[in-house]
C-alpha positions in Angstrom: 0.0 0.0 0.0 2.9 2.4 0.4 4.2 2.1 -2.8 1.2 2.6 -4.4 0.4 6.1 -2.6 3.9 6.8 -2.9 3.2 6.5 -7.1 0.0 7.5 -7.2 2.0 11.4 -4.7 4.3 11.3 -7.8 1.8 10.8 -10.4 0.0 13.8 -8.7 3.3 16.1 -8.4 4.4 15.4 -12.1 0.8 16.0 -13.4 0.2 19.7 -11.5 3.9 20.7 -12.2 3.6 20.1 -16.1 0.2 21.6 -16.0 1.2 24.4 -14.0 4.5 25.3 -16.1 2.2 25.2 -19.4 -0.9 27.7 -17.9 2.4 29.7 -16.8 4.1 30.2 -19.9 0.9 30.5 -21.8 -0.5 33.1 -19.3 2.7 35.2 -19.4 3.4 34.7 -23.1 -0.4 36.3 -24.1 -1.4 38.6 -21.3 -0.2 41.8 -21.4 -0.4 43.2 -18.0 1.0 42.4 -15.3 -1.4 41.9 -12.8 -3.7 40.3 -15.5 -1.0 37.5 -16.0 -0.6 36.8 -12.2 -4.3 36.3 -12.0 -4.5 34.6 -14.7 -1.3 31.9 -13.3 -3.5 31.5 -9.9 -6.7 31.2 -11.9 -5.1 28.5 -13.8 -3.5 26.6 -10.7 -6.9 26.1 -8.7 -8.6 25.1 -11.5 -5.7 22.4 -12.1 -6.2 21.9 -8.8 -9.3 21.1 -8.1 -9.5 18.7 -11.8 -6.5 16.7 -10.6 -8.7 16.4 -7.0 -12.1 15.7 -8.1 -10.1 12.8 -10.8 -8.2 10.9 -7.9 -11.5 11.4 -5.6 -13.7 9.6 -8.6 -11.0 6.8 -9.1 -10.8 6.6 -4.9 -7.1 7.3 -4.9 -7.6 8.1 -1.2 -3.2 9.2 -0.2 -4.0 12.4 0.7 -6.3 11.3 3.5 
């Protein structure tokens, strides 16, 4: 059982860095202002968030409890 939470921690990690890194670069390569990019990057990484959440929840990947 601890290698499988352990897998299914990095599975969780890899997926909300790479999705994370590409709302990033998108939001700061095509929003101009400043502020607009750094809501737009927090925005991004709740939304991520809450996917990757609600997608282990439905498969009952239950590590985080």
């Amino acid at each position: 059982m601890t290698t499988e939470r352990a897998i299914q921690f990095a599975t969780f990690i890899l997926l909300l860095v790479g999705l994370c890194g590409l709302s990033a670069w998108a939001s700061y390569a095509y929003v101009g202002e400043t502020m607009l990019k750094v809501a737009g990057i927090a925005l991004s990484w709740g939304v991520i968030l809450l996917i990757l959440y609600l997608g282990f929840k439905k498969l009952d990947w239950d590590w985080w409890s």
